[in-house]
C-alpha positions in Angstrom: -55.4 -42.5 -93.5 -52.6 -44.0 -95.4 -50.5 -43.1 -92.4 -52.4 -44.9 -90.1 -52.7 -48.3 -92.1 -49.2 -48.8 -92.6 -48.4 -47.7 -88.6 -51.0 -50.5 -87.9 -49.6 -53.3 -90.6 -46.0 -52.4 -89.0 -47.1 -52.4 -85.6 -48.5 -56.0 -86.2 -45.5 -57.5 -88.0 -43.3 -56.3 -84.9 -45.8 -57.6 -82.4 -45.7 -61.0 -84.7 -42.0 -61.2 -84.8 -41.4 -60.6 -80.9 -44.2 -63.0 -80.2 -42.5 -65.6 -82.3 -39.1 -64.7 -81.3 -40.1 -65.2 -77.9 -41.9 -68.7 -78.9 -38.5 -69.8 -80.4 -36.3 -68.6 -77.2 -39.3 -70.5 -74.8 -38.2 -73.7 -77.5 -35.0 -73.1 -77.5 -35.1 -72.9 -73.6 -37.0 -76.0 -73.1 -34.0 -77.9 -75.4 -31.7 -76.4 -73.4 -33.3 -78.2 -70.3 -34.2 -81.7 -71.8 -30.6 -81.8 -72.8 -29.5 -81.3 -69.3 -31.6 -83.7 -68.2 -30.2 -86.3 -70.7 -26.5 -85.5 -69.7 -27.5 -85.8 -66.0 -28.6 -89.0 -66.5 -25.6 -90.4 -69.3 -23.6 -89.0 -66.4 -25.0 -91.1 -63.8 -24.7 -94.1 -66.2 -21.0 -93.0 -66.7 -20.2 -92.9 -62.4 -21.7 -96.2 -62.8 -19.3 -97.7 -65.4 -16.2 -98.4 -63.4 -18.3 -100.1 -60.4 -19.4 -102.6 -62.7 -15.8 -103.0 -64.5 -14.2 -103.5 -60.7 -17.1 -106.1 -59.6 -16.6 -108.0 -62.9 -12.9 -107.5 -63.0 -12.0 -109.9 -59.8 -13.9 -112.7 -61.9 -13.2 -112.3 -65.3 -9.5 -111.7 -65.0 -8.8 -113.0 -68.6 -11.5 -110.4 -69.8 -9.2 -107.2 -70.1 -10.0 -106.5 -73.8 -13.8 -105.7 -73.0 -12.9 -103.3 -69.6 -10.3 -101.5 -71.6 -12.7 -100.8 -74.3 -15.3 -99.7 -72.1 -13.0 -97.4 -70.3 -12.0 -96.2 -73.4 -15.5 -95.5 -75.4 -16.7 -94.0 -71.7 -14.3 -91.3 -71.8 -15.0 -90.7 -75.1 -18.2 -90.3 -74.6 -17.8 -88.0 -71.6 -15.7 -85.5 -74.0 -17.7 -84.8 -76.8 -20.0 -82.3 -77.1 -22.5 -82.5 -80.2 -25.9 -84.4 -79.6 -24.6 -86.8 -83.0 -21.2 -87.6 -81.7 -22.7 -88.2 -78.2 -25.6 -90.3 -79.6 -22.8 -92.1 -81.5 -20.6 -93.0 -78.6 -23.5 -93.7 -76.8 -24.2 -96.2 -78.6 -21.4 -97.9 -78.3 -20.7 -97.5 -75.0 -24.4 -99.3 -74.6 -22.8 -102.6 -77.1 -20.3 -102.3 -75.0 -22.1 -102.8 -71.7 -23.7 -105.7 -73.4 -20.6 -107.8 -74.3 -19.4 -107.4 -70.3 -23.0 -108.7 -69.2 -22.4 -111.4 -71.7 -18.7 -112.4 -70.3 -20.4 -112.0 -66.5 -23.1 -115.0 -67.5 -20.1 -116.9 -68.0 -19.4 -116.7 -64.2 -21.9 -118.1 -62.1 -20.2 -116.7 -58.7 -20.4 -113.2 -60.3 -24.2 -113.5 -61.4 -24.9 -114.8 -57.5 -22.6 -111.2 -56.1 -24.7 -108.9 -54.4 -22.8 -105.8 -55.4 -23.2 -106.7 -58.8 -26.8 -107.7 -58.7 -27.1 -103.9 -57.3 -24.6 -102.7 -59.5 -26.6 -104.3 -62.4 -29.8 -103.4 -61.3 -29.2 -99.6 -61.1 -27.8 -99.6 -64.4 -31.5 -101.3 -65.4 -32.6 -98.0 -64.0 -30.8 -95.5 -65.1 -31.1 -97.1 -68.6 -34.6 -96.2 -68.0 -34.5 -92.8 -66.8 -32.2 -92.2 -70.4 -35.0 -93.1 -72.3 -37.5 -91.1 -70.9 -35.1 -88.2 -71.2 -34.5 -88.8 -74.0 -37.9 -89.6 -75.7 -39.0 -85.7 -73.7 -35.7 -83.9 -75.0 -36.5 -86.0 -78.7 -40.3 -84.4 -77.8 -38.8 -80.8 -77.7 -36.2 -81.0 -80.5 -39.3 -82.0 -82.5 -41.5 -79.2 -81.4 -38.3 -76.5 -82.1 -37.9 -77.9 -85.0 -41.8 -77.5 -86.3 -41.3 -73.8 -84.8 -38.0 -73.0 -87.1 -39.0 -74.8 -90.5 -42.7 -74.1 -90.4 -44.3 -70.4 -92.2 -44.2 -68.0 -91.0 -42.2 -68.5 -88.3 -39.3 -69.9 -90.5 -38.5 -66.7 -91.6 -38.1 -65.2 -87.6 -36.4 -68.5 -86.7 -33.8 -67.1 -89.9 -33.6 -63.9 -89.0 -32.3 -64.4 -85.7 -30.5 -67.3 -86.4 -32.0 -70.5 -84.7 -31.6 -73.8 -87.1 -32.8 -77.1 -86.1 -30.9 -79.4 -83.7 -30.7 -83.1 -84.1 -32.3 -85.9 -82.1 -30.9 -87.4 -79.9 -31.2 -90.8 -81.1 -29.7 -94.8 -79.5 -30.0 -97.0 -81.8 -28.4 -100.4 -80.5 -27.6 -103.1 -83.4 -30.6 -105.7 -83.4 -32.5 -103.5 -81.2 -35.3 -103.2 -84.2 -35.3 -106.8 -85.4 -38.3 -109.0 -84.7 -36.9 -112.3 -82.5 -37.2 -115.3 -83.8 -39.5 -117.3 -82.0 -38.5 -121.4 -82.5 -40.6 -123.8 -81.1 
């Protein structure tokens, strides 16, 4: 009878371990695919980059300082690997962005260019699509996360070696500030 208890209490712990094993891989999976879907879209932003830097270039001459920069922070960010140090350089690469939209109000003729109305607008949009990637690949980092530190499953998610991955997080200077509002 003894025989039989401790076959069934083994039996169970296996089943439980391969169950949550394969819950972690499923996780682990899903990661895998929100951060391709994130790097599709950084890369589309990236193709994007030196369009905008040609269209502004032919009025904003004097401006060399801000396309150099740019250049130089995208293929930074196009060579690093690790979700922090491409959420850093991100980052900004995104401050960046802003200070040429800020030299292009300067130039009336430039705001009126078609190309870089179009230019700017599919930046708008693939500004947008990174969020949402990265709010659902943020959603399943969380939920991979809950998988590996929570009990019992912590002690699987040890076993076999999966830790938790960061977020994948933007956070612009000023962004979270309340404007002021003057009247």
């Amino acid at each position: 009878m003894g025989i039989i208890i401790s076959t069934t209490i083994g039996l169970l712990i296996i089943i439980y371990i391969a169950i949550t094993y394969n819950r972690l891989i499923q996780k682990r999976n899903m990661l895998q695919e929100a951060w391709s879907n994130v790097d599709v879209q950084l890369k589309r932003r990236h193709d994007l980059i030196p369009n905008l830097i040609e269209a502004v270039k032919g009025y904003a001459k004097h401006e060399k300082k801000i396309f150099e920069d740019i250049t130089r922070i995208r293929s930074q960010s196009m060579s690093v690997d690790s979700v922090k140090e491409k959420a850093q350089s991100e980052k900004s690469l995104t401050e960046s962005l802003r200070n040429l939209f800020a030299v292009a109000e300067a130039y009336p003729d430039l705001k009126a260019n078609q190309n870089f109305m179009d230019l700017q607008k599919k930046l708008t949009d693939i500004e947008e699509e990174i969020q949402m990637a990265r709010r659902y690949y943020n959603g399943t980092t969380r939920d991979f996360n809950i998988l590996v530190e929570s009990v019992p499953s912590n002690i699987v998610a040890r076993l076999f070696n999966f830790a938790i991955r960061d977020y994948f997080e933007i956070e612009v200077t000023g962004e979270r500030e309340v404007p002021a509002v003057k009247l």
